[in-house]
C-alpha positions in Angstrom: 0.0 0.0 0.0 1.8 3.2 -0.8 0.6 7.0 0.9 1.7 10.6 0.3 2.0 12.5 3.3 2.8 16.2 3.3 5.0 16.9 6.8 4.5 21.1 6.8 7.1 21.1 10.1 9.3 18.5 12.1 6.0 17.7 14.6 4.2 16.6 11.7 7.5 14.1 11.2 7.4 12.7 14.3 3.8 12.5 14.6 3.9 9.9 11.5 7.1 8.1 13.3 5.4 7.7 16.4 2.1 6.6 15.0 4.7 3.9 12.9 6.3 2.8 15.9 3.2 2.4 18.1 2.2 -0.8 15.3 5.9 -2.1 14.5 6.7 -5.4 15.7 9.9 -7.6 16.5 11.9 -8.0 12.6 10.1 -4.5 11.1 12.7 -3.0 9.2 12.1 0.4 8.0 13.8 1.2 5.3 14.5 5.6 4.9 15.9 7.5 1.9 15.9 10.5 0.7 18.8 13.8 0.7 20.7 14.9 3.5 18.6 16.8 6.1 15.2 15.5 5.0 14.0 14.5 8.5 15.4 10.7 8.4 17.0 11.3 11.9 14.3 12.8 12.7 11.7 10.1 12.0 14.3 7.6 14.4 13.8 9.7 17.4 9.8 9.8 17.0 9.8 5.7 16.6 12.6 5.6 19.2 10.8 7.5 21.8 7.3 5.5 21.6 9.6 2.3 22.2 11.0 3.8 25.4 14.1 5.8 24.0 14.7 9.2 24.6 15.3 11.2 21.9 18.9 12.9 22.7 19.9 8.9 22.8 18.8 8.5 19.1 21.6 9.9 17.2 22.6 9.8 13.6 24.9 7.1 13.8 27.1 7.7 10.9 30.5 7.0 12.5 29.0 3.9 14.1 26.9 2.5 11.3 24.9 0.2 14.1 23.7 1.7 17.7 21.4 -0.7 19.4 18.8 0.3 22.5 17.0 -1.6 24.8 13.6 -0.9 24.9 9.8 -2.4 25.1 10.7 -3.6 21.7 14.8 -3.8 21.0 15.6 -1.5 18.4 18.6 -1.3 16.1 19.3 2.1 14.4 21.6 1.5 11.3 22.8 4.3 8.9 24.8 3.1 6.5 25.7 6.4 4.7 29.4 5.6 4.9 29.4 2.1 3.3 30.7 1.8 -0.2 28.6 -0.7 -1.5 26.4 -4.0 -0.5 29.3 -6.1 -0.1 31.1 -3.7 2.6 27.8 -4.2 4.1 27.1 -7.6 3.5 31.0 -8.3 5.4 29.5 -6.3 8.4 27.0 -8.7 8.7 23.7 -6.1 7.7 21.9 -9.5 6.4 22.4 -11.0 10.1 21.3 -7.8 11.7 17.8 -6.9 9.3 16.7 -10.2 10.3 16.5 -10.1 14.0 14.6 -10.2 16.6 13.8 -6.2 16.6 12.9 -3.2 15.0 15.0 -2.6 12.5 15.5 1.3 11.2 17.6 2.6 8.0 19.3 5.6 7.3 20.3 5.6 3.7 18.6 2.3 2.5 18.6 2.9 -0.7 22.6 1.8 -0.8 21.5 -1.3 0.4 18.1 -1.8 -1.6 19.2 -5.1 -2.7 19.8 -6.3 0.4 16.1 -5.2 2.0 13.4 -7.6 3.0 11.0 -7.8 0.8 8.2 -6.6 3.0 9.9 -3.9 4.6 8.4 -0.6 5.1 10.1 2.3 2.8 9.9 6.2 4.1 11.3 8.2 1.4 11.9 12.1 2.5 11.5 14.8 0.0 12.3 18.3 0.7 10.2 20.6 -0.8 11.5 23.6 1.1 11.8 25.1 4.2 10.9 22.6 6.7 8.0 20.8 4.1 8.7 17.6 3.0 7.0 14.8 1.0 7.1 11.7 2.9 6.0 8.8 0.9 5.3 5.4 2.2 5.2 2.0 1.2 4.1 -0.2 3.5 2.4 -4.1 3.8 -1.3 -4.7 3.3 -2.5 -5.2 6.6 -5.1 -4.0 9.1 -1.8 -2.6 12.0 -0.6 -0.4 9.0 -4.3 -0.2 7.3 -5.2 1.7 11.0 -2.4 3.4 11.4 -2.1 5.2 8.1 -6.1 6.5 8.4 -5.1 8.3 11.9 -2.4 10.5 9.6 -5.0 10.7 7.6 -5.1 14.9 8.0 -1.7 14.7 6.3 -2.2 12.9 3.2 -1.4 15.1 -0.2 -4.2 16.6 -1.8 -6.8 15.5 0.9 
């Protein structure tokens, strides 16, 4: 099922993270792409802190590539900005850690597309200036997501 969402300021951003991260379950990986600055970060914290995370603990992990958090569901933050190609990531093990026993979140997925589960849920950021952005979302057929998406329903493009 894929959604438009128009995000008009960061709250609007987190609101559609946390209202994600209320329905993900153990092995959701969400998969985020889009420029530099588009709110990817951004999106983390708002999932992070309905798990249990606080936000100034959900960092951009680009040095890191992995930073895990306990939480009412474990989550593994993964941005994998720096890596050179799918094999760099395949030799840090990414296949081992998208198919654990956790929520699984993306920074820069689109370097690893190949490598994605199949049912994964994509968040791709556009800026469309200022702080708008276009945040469009492909996600699995089924009632968790089917609710979730009509309670963001105020920020859908063109409705």
């Amino acid at each position: 099922m894929d959604v438009e969402l128009l995000s008009s300021r960061e709250g609007d951003t987190l609101f559609v993270a946390r209202t994600l991260g209320r329905i993900l379950e153990r092995g959701d990986v969400v998969a985020l792409t889009g420029d530099l600055g588009a709110g990817k970060t951004v999106f983390c914290k708002g999932v992070g802190e309905v798990l249990g995370i606080p936000a100034d603990r959900i960092l951009s992990p680009s040095f890191t590539i992995v930073s895990e958090h306990q939480a009412r569901l474990p989550l593994c933050h993964v941005d994998v900005y720096r890596l050179s190609s799918e094999e760099e990531a395949l030799d840090i093990g990414i296949d081992e850690i998208l198919s654990g026993d956790r929520v699984c979140l993306v920074e820069w997925a689109e370097k690893i597309r190949f490598l994605l589960p199949p049912d994964c849920i994509k968040v791709t950021f556009s800026i469309l200036g200022g702080d708008r952005r276009r945040l469009s979302l492909v996600v699995p057929d089924e009632p968790r997501f089917i609710a979730a998406l009509s309670r963001m329903r105020h920020l859908v493009a063109g409705g």
